[in-house]
PyMOL commands that place a pseudoatom at each C-alpha (Angstrom):
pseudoatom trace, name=CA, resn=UNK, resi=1, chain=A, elem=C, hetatm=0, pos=[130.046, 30.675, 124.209]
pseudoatom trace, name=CA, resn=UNK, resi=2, chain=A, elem=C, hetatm=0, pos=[129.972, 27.129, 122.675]
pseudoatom trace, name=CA, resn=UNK, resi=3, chain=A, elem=C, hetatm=0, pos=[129.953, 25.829, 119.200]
pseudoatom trace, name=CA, resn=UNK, resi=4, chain=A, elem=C, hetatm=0, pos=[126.419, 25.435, 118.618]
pseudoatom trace, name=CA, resn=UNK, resi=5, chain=A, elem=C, hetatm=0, pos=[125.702, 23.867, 114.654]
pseudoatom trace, name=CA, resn=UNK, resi=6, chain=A, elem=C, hetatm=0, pos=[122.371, 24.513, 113.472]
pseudoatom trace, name=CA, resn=UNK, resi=7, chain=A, elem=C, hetatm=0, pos=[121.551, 21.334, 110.515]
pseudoatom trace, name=CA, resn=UNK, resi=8, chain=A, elem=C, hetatm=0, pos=[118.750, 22.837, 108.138]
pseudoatom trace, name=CA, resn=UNK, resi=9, chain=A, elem=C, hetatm=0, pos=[117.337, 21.002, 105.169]
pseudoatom trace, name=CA, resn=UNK, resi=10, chain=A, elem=C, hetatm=0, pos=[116.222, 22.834, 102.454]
pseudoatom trace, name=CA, resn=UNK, resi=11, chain=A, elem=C, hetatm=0, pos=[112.713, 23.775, 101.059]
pseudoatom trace, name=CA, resn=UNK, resi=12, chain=A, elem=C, hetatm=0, pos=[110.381, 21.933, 99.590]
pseudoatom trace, name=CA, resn=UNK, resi=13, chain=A, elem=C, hetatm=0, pos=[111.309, 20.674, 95.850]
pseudoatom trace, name=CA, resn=UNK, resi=14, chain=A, elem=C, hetatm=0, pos=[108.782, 18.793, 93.576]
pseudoatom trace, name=CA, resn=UNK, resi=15, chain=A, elem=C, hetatm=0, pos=[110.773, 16.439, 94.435]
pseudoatom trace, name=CA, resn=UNK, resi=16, chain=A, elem=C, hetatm=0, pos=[110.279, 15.765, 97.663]
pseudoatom trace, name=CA, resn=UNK, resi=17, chain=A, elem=C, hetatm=0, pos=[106.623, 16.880, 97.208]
pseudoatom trace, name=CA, resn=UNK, resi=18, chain=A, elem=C, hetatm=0, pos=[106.270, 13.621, 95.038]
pseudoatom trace, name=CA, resn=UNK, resi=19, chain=A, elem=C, hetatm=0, pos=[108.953, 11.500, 97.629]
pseudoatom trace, name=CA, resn=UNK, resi=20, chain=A, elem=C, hetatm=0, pos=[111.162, 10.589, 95.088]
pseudoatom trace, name=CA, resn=UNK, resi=21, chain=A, elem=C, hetatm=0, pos=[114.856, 9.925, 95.063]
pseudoatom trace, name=CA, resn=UNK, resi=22, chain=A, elem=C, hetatm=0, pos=[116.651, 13.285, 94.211]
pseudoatom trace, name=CA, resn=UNK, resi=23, chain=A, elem=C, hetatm=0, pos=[120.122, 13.804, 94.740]
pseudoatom trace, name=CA, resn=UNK, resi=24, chain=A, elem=C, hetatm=0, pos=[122.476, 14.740, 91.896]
pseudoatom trace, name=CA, resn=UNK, resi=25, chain=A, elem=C, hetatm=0, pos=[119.313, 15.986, 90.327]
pseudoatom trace, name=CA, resn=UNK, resi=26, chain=A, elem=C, hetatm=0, pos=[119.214, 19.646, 91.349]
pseudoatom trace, name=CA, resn=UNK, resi=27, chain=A, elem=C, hetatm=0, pos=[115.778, 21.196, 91.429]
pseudoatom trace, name=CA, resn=UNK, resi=28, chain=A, elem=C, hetatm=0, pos=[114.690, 24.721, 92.300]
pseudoatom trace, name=CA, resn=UNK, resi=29, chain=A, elem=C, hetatm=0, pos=[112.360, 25.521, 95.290]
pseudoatom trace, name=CA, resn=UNK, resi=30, chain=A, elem=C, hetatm=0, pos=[108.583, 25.340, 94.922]
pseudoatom trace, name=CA, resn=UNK, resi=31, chain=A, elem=C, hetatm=0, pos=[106.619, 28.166, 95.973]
pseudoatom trace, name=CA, resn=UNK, resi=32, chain=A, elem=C, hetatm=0, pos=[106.432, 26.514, 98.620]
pseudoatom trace, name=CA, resn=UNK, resi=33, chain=A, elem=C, hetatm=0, pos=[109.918, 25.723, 99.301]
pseudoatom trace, name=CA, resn=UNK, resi=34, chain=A, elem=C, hetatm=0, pos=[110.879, 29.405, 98.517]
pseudoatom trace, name=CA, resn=UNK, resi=35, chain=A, elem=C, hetatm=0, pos=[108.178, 31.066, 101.531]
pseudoatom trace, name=CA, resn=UNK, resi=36, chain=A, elem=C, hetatm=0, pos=[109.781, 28.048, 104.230]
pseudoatom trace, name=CA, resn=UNK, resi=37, chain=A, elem=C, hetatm=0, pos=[113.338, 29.628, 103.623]
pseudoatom trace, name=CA, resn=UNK, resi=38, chain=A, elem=C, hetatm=0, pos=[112.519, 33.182, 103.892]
pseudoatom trace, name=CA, resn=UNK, resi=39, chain=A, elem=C, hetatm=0, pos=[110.354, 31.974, 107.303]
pseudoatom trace, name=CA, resn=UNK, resi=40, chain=A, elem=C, hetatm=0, pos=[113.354, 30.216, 108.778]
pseudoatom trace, name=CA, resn=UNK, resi=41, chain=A, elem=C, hetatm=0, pos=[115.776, 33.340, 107.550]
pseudoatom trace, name=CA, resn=UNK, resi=42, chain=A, elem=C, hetatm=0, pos=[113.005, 35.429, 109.335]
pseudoatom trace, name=CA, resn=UNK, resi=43, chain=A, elem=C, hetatm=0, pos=[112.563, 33.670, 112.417]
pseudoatom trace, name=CA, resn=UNK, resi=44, chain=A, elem=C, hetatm=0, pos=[116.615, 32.979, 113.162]
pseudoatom trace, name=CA, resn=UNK, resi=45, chain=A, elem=C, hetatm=0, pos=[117.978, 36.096, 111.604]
pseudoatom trace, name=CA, resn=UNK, resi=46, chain=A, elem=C, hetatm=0, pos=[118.225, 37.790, 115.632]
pseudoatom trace, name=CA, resn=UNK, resi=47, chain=A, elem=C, hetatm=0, pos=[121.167, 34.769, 116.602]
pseudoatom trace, name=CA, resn=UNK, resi=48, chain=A, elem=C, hetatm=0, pos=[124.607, 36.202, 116.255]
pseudoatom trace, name=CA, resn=UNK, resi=49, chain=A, elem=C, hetatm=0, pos=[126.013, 33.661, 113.248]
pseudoatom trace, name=CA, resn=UNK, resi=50, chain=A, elem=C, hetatm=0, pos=[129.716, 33.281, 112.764]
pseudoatom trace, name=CA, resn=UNK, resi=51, chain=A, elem=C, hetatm=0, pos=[129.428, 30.980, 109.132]
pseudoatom trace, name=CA, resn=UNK, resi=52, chain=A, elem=C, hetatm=0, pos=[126.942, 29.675, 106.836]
pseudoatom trace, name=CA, resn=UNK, resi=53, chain=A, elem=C, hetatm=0, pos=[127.817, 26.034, 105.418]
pseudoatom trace, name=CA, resn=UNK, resi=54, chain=A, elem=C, hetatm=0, pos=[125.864, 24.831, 102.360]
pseudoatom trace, name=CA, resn=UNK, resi=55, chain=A, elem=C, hetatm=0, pos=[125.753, 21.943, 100.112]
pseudoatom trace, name=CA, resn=UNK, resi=56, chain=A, elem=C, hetatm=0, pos=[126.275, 23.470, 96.225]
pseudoatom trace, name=CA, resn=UNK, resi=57, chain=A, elem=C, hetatm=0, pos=[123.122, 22.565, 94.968]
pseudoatom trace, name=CA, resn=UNK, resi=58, chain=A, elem=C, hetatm=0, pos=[120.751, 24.922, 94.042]
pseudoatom trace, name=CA, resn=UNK, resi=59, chain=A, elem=C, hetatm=0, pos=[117.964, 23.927, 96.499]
pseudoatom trace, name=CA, resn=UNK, resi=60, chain=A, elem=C, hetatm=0, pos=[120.269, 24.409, 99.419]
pseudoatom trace, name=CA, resn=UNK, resi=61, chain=A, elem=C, hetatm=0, pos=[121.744, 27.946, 97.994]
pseudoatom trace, name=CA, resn=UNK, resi=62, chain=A, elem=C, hetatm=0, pos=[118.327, 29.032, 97.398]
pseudoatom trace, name=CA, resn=UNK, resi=63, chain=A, elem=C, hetatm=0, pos=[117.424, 28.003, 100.881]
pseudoatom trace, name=CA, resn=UNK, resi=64, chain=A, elem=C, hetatm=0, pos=[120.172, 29.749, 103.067]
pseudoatom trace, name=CA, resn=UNK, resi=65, chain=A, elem=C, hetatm=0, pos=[120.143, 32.980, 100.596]
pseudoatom trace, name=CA, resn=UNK, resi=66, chain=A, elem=C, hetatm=0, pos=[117.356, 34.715, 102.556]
pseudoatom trace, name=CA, resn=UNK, resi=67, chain=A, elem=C, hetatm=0, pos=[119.101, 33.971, 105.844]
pseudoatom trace, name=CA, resn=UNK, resi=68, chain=A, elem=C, hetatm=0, pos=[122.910, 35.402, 104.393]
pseudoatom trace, name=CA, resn=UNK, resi=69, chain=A, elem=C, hetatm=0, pos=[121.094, 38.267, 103.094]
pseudoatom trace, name=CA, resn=UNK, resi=70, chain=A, elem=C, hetatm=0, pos=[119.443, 39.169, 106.325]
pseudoatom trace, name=CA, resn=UNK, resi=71, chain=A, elem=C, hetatm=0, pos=[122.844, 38.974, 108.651]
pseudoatom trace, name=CA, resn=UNK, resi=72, chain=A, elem=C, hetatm=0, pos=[125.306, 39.986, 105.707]
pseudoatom trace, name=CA, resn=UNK, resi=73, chain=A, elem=C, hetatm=0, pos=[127.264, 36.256, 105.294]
pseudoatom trace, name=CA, resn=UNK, resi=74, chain=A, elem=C, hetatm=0, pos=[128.446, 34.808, 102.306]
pseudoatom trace, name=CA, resn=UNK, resi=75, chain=A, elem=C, hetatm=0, pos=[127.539, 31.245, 102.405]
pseudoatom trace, name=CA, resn=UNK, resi=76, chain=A, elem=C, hetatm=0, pos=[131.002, 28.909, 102.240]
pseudoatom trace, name=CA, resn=UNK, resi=77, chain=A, elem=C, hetatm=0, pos=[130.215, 25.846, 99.621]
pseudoatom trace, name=CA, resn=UNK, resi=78, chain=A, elem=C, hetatm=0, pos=[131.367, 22.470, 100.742]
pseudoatom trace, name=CA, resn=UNK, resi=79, chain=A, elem=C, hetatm=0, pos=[130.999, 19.505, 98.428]
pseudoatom trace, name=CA, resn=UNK, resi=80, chain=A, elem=C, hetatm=0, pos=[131.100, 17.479, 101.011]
pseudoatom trace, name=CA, resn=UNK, resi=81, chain=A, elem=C, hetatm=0, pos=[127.376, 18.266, 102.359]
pseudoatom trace, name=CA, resn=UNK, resi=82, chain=A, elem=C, hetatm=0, pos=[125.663, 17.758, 98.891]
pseudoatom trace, name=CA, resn=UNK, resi=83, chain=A, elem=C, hetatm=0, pos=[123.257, 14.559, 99.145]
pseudoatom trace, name=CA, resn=UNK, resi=84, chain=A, elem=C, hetatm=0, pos=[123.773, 11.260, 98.524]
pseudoatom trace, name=CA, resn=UNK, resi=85, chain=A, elem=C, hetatm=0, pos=[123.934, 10.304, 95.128]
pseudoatom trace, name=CA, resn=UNK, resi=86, chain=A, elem=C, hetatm=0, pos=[121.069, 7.757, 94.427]
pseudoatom trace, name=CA, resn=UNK, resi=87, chain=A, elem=C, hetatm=0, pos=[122.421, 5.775, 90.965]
pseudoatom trace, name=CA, resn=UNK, resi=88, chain=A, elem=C, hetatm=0, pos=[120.126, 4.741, 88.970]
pseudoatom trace, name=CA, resn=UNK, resi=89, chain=A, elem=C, hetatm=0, pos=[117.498, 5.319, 91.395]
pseudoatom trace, name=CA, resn=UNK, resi=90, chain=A, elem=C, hetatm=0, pos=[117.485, 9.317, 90.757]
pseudoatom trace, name=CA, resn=UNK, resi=91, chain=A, elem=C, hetatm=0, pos=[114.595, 10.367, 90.315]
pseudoatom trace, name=CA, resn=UNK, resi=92, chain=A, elem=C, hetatm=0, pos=[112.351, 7.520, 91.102]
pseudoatom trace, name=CA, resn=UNK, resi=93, chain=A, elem=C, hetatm=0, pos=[109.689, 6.596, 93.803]
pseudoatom trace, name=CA, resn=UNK, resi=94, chain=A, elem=C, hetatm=0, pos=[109.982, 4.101, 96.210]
pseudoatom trace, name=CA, resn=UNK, resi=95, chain=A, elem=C, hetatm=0, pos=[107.496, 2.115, 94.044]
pseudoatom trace, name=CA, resn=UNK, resi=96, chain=A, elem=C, hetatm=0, pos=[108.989, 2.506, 91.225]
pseudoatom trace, name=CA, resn=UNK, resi=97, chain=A, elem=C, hetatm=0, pos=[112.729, 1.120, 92.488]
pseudoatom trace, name=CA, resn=UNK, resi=98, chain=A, elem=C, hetatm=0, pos=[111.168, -1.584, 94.265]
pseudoatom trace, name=CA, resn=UNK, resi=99, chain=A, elem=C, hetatm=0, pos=[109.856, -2.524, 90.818]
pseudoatom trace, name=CA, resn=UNK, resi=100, chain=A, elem=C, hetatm=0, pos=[113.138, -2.448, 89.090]
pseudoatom trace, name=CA, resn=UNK, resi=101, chain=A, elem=C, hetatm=0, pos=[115.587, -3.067, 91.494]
pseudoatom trace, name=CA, resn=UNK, resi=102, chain=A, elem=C, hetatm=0, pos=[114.402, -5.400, 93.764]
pseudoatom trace, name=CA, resn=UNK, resi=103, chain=A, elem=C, hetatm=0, pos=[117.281, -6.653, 95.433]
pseudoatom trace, name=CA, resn=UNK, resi=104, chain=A, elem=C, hetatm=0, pos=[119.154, -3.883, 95.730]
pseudoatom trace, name=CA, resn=UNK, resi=105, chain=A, elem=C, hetatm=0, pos=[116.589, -2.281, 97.291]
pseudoatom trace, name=CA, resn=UNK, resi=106, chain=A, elem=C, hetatm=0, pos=[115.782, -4.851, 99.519]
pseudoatom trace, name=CA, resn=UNK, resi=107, chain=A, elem=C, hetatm=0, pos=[119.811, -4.473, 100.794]
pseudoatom trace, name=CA, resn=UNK, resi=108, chain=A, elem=C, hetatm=0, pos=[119.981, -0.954, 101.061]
pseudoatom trace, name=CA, resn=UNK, resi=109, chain=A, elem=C, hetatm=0, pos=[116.795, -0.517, 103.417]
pseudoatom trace, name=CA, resn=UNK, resi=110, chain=A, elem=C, hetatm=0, pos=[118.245, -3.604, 105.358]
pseudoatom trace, name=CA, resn=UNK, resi=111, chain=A, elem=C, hetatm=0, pos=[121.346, -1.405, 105.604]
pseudoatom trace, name=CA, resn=UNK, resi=112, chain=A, elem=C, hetatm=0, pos=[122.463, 1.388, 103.632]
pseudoatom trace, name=CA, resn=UNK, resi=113, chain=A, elem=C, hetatm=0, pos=[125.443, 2.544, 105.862]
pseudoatom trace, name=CA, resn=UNK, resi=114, chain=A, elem=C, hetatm=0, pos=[126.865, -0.228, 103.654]
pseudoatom trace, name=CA, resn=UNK, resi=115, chain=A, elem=C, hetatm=0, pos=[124.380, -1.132, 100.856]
pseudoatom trace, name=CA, resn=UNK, resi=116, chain=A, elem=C, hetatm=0, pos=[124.406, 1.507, 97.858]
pseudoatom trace, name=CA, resn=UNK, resi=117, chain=A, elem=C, hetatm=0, pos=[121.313, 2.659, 95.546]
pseudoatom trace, name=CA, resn=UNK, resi=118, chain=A, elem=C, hetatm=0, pos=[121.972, 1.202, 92.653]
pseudoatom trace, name=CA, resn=UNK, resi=119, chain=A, elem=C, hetatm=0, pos=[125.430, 2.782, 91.364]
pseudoatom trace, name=CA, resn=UNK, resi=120, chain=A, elem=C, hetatm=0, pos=[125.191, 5.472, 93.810]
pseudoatom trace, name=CA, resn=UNK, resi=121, chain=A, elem=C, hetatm=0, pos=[126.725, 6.089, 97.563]
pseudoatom trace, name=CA, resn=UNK, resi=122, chain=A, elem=C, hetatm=0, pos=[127.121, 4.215, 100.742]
pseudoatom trace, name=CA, resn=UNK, resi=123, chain=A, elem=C, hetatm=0, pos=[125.655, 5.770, 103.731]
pseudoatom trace, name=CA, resn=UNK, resi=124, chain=A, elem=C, hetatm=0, pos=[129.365, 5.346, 105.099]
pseudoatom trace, name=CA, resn=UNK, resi=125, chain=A, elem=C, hetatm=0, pos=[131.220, 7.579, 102.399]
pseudoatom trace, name=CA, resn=UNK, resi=126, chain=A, elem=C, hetatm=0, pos=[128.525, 10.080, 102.902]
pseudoatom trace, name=CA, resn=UNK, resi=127, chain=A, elem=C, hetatm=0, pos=[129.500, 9.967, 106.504]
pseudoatom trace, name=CA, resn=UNK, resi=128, chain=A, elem=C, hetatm=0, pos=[133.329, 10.437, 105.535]
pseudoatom trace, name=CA, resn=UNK, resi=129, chain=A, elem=C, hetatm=0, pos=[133.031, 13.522, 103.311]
pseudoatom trace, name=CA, resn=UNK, resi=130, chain=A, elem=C, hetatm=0, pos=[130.626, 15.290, 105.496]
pseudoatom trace, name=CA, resn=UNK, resi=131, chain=A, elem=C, hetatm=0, pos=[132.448, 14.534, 108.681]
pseudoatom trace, name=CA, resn=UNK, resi=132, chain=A, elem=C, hetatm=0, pos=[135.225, 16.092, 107.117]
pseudoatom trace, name=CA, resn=UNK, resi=133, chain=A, elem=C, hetatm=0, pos=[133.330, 19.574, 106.741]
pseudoatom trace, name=CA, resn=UNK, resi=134, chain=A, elem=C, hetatm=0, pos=[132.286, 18.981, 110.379]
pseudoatom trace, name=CA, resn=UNK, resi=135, chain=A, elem=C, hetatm=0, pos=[135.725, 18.576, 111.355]
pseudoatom trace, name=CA, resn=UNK, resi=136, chain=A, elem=C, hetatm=0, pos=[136.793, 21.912, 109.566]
pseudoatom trace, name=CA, resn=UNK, resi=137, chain=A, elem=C, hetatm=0, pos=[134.156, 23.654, 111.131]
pseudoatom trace, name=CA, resn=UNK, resi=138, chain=A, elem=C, hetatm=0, pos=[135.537, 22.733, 114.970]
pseudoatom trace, name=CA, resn=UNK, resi=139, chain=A, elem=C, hetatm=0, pos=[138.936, 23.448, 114.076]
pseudoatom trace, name=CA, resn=UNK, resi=140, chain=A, elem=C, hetatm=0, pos=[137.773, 26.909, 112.473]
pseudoatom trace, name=CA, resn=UNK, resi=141, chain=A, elem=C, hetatm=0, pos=[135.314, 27.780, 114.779]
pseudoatom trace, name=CA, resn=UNK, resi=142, chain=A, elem=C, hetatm=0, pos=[135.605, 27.004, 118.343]
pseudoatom trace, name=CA, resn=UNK, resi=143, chain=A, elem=C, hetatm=0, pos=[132.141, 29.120, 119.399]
pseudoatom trace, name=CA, resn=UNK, resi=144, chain=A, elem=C, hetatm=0, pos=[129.730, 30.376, 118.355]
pseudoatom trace, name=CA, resn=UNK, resi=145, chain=A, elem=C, hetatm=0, pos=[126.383, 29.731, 115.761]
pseudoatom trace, name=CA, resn=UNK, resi=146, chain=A, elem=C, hetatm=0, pos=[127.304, 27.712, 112.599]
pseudoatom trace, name=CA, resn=UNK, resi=147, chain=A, elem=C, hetatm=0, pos=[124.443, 26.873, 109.797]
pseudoatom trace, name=CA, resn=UNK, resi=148, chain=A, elem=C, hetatm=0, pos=[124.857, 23.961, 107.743]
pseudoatom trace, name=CA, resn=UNK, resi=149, chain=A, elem=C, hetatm=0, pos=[122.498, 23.549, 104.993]
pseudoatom trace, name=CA, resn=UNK, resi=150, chain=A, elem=C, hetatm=0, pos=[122.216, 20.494, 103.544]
pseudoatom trace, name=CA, resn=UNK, resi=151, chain=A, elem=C, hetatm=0, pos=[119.971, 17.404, 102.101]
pseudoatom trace, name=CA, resn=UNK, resi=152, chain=A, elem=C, hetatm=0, pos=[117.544, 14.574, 104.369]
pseudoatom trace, name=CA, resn=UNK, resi=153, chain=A, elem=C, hetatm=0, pos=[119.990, 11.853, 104.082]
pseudoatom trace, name=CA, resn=UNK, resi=154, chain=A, elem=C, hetatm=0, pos=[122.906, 13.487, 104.870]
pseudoatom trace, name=CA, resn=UNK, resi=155, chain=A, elem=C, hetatm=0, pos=[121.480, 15.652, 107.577]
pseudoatom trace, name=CA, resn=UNK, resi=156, chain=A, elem=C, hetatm=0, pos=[120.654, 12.331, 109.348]
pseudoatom trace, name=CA, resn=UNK, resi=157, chain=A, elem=C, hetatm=0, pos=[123.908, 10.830, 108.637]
pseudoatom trace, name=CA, resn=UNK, resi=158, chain=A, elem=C, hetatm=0, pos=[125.856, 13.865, 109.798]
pseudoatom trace, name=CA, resn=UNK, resi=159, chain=A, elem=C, hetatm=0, pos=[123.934, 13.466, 113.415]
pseudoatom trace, name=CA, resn=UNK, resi=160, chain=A, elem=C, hetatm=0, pos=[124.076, 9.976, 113.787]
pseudoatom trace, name=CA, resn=UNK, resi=161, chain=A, elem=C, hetatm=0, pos=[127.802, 10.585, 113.196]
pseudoatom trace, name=CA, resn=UNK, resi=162, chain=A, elem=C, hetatm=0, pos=[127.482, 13.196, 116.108]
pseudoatom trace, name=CA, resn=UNK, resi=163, chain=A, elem=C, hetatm=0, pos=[125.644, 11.667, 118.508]
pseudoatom trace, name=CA, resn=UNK, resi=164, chain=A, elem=C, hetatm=0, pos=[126.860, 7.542, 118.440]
pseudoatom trace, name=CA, resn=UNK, resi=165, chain=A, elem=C, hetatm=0, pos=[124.138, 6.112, 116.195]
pseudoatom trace, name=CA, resn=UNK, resi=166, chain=A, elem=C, hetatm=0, pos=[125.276, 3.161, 113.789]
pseudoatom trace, name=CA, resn=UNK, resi=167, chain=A, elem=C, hetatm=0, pos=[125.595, 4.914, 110.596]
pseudoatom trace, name=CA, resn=UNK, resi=168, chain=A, elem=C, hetatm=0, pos=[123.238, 2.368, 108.883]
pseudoatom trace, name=CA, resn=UNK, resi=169, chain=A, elem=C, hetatm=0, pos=[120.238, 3.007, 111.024]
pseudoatom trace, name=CA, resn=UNK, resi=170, chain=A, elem=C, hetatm=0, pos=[120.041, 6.807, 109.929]
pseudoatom trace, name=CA, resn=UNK, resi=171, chain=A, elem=C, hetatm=0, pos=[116.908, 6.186, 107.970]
pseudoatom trace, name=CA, resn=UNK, resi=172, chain=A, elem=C, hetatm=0, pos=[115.832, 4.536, 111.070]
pseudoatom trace, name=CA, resn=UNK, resi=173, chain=A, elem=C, hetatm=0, pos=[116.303, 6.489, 113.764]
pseudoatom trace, name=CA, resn=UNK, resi=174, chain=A, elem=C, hetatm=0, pos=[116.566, 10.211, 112.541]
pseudoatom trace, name=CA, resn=UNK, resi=175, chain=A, elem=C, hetatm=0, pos=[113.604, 13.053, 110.933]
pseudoatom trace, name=CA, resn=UNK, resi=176, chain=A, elem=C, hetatm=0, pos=[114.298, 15.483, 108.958]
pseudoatom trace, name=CA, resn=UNK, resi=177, chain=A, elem=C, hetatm=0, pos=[111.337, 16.951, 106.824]
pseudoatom trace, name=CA, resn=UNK, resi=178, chain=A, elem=C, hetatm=0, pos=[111.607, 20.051, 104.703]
pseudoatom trace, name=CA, resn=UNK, resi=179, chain=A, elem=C, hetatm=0, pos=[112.866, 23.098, 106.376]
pseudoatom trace, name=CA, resn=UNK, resi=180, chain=A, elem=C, hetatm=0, pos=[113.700, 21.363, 109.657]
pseudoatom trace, name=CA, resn=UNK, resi=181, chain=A, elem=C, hetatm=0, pos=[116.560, 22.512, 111.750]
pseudoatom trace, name=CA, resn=UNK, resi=182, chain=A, elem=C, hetatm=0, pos=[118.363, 20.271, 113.782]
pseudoatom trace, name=CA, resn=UNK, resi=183, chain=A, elem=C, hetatm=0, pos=[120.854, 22.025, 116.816]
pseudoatom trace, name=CA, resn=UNK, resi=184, chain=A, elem=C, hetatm=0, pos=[123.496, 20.514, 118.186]
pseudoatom trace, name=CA, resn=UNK, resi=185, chain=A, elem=C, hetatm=0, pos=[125.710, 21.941, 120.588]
pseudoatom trace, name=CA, resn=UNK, resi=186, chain=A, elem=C, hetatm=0, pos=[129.106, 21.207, 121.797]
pseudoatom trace, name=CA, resn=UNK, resi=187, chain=A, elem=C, hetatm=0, pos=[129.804, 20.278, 125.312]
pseudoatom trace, name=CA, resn=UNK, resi=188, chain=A, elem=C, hetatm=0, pos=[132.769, 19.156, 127.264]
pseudoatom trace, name=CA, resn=UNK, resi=189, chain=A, elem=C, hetatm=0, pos=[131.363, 15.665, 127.343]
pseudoatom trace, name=CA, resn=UNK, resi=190, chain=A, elem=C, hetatm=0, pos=[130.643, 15.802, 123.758]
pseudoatom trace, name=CA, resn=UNK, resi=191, chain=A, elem=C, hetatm=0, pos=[127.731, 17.063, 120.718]
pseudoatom trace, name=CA, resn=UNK, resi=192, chain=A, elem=C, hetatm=0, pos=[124.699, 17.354, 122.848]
pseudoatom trace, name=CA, resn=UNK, resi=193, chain=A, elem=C, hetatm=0, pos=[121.186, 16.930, 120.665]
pseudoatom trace, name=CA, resn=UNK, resi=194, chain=A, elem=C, hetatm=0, pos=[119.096, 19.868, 121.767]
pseudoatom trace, name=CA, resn=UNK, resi=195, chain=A, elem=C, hetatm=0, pos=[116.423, 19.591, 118.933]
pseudoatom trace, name=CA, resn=UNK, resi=196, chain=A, elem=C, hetatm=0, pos=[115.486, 17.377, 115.834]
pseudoatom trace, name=CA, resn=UNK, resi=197, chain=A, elem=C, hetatm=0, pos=[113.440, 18.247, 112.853]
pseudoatom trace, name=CA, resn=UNK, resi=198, chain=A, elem=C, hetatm=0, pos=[112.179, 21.673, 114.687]
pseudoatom trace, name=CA, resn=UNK, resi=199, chain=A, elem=C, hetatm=0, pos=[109.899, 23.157, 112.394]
pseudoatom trace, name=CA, resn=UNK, resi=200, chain=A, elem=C, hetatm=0, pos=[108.004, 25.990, 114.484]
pseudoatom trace, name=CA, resn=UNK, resi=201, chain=A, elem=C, hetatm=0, pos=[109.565, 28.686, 112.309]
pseudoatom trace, name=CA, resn=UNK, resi=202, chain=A, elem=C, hetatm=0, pos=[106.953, 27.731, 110.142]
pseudoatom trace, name=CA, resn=UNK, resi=203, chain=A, elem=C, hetatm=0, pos=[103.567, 28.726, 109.331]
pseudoatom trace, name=CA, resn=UNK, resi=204, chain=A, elem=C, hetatm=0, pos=[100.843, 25.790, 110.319]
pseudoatom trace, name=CA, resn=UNK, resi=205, chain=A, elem=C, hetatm=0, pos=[100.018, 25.743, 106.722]
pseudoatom trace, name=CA, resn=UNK, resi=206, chain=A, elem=C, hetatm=0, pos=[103.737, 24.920, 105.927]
pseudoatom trace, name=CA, resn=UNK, resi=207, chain=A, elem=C, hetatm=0, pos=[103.864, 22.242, 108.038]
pseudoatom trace, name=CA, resn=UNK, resi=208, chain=A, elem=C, hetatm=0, pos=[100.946, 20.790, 106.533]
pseudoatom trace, name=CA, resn=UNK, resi=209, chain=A, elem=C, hetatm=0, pos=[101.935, 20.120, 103.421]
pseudoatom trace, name=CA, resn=UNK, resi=210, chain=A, elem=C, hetatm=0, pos=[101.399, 16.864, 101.909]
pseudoatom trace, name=CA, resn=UNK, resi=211, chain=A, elem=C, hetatm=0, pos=[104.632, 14.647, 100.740]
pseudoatom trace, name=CA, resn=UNK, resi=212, chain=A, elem=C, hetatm=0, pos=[107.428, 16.632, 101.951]
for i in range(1, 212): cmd.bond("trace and resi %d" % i, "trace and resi %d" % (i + 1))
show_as sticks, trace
zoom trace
């Protein structure tokens, strides 16, 4: 066996039904949200998992409960994987931050590996402390199928980490809707992308949905 890491975002929020800037803000599942987790737990349940990682916030626990239930794992919390902390922005549209932060916002979409929402996080320190849960997870777990659970940006950061993309082009270059799972798997010439934003564990009518 290899180490194989499965990156799933959570369920839809009204939050990310709206597309506005949630990160510190910690909103339950929709409906919605709530029917994609139990269709990913139900879909993956039949892999042979060695650890659940998930971000603390309530979206992501909600989202990986079905799944932990199914195969009898207690999810491990890491702080590290929670999502990027948008400032003053939280909370917000893109409209609405264009409107009142101008220049900052300007900066960050230029580059926010090292441009920061309005008092929040750099793409970079998001790619420090969730590296570091990446790197406990290889030294803990050679083989085998890992789940992280986690948020859009820091999904994206977390594989271009991974796979040699400049941090600052993660907005760029990387998907990652609701619900998406991401694989990567561990060869001896490095992580190997095997999907991105894979999303065929859910219904048609979940994939549908507008603004997520």
């Amino acid at each position: 066996m290899v180490l194989t890491l499965y990156f799933l975002r959570h369920g839809q929020t009204s939050f990310s039904r709206a597309n506005a800037y949630c990160g510190e803000l910690d909103p339950p599942l929709t409906n919605a949200g709530l029917a994609m987790a139990e269709a990913f737990a139900a879909h993956y349940a039949q892999l042979p998992w060695q650890a659940v990682f998930v971000s603390p916030m309530l979206r992501t626990r909600t989202t990986a409960q079905p799944l932990c239930d199914r195969v009898g794992l207690q999810m491990q919390i890491r702080d590290g994987l929670r999502e990027i902390y948008y400032g003053q922005w939280e909370g917000l549209s893109p409209e609405e931050v264009n409107a009142k932060f101008h220049d900052d916002y300007v900066r960050w979409l230029a580059d926010p590996g090292w441009n920061a929402p309005t008092g929040g996080e750099r793409g970079i320190d998001i790619y420090h402390r969730s590296n570091a849960v990446l790197l406990e997870i290889e030294r803990e777990y050679p083989d085998g199928n890992i789940l992280i659970v986690s948020h859009k940006a820091t999904i994206r950061i977390m594989l271009c980490g991974l796979l040699g993309i400049d941090v600052g082009r993660f907005r760029d270059r990387i998907a990652a809707p609701v619900a998406s799972v991401s694989i990567v798997e561990y060869t001896s010439r490095g992580p190997l992308l095997l999907a991105l934003a894979e999303r065929s564990h859910l219904s048609p009518e979940l994939r549908q949905l507008p603004g997520t």
